[in-house]
Backbone as a chain_set.jsonl record, in Angstrom:
{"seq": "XXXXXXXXXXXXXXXXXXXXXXXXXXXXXXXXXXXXXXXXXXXXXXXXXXXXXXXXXXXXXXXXXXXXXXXXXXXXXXXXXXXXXXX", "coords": {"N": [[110.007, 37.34, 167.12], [109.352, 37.462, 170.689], [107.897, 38.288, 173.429], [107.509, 38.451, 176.89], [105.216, 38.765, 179.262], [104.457, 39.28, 182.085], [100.98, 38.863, 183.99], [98.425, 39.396, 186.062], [96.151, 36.875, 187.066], [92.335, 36.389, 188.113], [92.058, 33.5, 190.595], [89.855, 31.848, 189.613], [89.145, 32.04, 186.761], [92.081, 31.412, 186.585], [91.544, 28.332, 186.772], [89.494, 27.667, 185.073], [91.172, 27.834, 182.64], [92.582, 25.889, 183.057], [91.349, 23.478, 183.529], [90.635, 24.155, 180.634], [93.07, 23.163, 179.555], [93.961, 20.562, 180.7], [91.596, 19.115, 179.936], [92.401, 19.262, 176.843], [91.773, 20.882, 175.046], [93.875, 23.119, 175.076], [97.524, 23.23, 174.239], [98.977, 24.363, 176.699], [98.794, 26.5, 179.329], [99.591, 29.282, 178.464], [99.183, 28.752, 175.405], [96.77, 28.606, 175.846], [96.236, 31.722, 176.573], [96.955, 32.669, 174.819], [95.541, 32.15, 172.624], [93.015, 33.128, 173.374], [93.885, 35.811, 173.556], [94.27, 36.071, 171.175], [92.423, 36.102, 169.259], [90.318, 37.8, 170.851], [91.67, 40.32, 169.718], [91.357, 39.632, 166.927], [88.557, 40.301, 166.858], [88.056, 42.808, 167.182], [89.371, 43.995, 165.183], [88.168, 43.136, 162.848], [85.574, 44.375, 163.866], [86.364, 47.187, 163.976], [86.502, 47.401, 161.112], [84.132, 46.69, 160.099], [82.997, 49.112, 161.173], [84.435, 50.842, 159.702], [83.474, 50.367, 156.838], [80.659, 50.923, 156.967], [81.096, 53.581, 157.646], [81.367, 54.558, 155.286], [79.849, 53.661, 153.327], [77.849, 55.268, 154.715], [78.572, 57.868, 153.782], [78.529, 57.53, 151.207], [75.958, 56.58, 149.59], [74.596, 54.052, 147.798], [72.769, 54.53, 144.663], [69.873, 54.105, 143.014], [70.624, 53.315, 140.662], [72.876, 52.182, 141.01], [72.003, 49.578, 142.405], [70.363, 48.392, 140.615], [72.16, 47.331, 138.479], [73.851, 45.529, 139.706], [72.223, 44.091, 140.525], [71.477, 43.093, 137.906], [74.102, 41.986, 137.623], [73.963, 39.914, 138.962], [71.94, 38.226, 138.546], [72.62, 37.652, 135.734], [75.171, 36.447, 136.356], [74.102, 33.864, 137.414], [72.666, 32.595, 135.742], [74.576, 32.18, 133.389], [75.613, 30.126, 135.107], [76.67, 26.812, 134.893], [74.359, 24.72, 135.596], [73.33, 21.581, 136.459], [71.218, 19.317, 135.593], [68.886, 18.153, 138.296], [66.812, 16.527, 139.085]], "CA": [[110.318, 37.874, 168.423], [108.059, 37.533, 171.849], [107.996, 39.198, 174.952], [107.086, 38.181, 177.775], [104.428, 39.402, 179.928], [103.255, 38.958, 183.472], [99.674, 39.175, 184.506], [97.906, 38.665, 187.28], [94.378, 36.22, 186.996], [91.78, 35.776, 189.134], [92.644, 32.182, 190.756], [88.657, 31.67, 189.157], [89.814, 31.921, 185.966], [93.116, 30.128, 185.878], [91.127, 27.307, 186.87], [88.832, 27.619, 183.85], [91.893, 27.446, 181.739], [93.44, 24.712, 183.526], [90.108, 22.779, 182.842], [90.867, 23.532, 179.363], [94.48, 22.431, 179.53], [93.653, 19.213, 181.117], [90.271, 18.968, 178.32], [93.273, 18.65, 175.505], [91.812, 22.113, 174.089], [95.23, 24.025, 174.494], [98.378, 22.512, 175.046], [99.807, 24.963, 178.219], [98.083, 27.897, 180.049], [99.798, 30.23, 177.466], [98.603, 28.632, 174.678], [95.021, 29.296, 175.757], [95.772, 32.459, 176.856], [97.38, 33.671, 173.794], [94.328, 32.269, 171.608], [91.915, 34.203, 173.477], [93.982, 37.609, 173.331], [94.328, 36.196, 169.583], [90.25, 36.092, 169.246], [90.069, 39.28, 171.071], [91.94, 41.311, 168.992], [90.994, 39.887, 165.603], [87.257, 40.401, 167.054], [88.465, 44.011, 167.371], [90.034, 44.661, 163.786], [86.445, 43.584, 162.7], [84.563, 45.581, 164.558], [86.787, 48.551, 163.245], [86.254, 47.224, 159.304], [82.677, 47.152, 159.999], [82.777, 50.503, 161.595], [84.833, 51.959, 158.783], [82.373, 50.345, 155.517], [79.353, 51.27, 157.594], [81.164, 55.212, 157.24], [81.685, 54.342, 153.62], [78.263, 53.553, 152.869], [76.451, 56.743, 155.188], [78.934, 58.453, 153.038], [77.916, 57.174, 149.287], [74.854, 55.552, 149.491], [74.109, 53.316, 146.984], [71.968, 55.225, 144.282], [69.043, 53.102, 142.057], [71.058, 52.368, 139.934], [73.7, 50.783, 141.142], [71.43, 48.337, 142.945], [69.832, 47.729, 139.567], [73.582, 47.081, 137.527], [74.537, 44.849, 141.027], [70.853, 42.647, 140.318], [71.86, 42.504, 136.767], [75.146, 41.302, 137.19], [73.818, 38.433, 139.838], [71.021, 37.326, 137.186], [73.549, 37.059, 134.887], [75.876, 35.109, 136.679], [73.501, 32.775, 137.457], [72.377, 32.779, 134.409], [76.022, 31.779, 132.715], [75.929, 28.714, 135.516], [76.598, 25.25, 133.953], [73.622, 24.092, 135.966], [73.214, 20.383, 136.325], [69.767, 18.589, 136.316], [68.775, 17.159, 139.505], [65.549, 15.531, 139.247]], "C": [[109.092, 37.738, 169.321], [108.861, 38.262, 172.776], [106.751, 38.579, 175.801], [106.27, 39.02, 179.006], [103.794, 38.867, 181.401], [102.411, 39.647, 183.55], [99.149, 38.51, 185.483], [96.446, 38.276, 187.187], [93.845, 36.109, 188.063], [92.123, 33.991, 189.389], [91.179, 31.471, 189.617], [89.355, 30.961, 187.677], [91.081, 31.014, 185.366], [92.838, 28.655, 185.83], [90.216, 26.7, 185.843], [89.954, 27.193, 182.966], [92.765, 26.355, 182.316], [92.094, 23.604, 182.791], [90.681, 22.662, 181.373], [92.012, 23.115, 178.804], [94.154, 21.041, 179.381], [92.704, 18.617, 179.846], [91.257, 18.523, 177.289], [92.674, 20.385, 174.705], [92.648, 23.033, 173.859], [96.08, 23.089, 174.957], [99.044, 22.977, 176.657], [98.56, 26.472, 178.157], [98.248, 29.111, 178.956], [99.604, 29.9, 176.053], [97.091, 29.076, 174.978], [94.999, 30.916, 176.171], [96.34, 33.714, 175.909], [96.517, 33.277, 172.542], [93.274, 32.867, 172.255], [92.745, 35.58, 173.406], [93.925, 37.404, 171.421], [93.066, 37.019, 168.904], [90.524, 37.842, 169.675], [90.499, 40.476, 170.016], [91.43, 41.427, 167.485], [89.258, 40.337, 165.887], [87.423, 42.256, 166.863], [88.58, 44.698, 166.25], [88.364, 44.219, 163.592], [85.629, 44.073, 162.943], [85.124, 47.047, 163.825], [86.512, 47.874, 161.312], [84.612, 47.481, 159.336], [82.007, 48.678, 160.237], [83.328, 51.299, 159.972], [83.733, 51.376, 157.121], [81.052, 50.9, 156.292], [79.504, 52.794, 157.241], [81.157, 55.324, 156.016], [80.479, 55.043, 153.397], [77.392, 54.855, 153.505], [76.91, 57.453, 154.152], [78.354, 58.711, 151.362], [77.191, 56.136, 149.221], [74.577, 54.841, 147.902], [72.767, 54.249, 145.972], [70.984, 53.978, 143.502], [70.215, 52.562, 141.071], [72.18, 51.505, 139.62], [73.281, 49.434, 141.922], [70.987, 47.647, 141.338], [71.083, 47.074, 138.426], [73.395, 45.579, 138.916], [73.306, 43.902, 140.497], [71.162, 42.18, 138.95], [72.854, 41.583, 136.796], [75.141, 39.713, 138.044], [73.27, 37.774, 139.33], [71.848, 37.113, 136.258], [74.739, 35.877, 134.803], [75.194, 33.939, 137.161], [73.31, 32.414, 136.147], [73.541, 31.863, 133.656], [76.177, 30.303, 134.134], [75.726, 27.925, 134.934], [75.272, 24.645, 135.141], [73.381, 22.64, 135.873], [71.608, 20.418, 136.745], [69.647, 18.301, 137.156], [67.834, 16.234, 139.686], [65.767, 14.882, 137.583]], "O": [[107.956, 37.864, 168.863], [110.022, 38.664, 172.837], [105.577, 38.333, 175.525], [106.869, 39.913, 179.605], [102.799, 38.168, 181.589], [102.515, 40.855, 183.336], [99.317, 37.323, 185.766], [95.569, 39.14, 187.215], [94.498, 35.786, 189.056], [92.407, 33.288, 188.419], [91.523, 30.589, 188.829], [89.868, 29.854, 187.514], [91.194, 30.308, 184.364], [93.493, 27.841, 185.18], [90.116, 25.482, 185.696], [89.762, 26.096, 182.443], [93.802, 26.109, 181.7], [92.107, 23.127, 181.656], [91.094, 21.615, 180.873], [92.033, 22.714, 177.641], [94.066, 20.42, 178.322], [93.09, 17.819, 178.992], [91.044, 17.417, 176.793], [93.36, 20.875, 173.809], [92.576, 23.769, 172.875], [95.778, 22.254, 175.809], [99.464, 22.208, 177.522], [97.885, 27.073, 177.321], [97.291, 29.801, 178.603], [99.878, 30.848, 175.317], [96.439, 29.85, 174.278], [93.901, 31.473, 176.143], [96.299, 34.94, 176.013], [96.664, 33.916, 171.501], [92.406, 33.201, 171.449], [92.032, 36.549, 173.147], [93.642, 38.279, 170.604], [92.899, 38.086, 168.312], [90.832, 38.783, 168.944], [89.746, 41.363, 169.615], [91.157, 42.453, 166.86], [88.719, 40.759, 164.864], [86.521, 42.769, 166.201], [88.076, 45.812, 166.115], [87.458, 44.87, 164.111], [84.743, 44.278, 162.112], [84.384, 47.835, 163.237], [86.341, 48.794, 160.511], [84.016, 48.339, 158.684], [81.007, 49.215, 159.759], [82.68, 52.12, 159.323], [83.349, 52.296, 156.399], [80.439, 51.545, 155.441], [78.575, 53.406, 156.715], [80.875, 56.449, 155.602], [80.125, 56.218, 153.305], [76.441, 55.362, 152.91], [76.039, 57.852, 153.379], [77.961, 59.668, 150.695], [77.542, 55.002, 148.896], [74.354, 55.596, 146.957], [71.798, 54.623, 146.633], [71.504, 52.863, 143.459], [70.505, 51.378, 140.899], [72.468, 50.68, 138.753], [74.007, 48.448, 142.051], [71.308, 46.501, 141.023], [70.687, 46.303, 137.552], [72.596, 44.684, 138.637], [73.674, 42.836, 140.003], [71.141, 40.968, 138.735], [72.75, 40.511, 136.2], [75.896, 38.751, 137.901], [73.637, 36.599, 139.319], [71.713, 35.957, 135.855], [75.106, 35.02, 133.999], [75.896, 32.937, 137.302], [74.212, 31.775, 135.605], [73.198, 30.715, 133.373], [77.042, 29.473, 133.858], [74.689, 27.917, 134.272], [75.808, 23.63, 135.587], [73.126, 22.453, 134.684], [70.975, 21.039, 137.598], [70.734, 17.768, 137.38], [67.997, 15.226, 140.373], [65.005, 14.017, 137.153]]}, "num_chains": 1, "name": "protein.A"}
């Protein structure tokens, strides 16, 4: 399902996305102007994921020794790499 939306642009603007019409970078005006609200919003949900592990973490900081398990288990998996020679 869509819905349709009027908005009103600065003329500035529609001329930017005409540019990128013409360019070949969207095919129609509403293609470019439904990959930048795309962008925008997923820029958005990330910003809230970062916001909410950032509360995580003030919450339950990391104590010694789960940094020291977490270094183990990265030396180890290196460690267990099939490594190839290079020189």
């Amino acid at each position: 399902m869509t819905t349709q939306i009027a908005v009103k642009l600065p003329d500035e603007l529609v001329s930017e996305i005409d540019r990128l019409v013409e360019g070949g970078a969207f095919a129609s005006r509403s293609q470019a102007i439904r990959s930048g609200l795309e962008a925008m919003v997923a820029g958005r949900h990330r910003l809230e994921i970062d916001r909410q592990f950032h509360d995580a973490a003030a919450r339950h900081p990391e104590t010694r020794e789960d940094i020291a398990d977490a270094t183990r288990l990265a030396v180890d998996a290196i460690r267990d790499e099939p490594w190839e020679r290079w020189w």
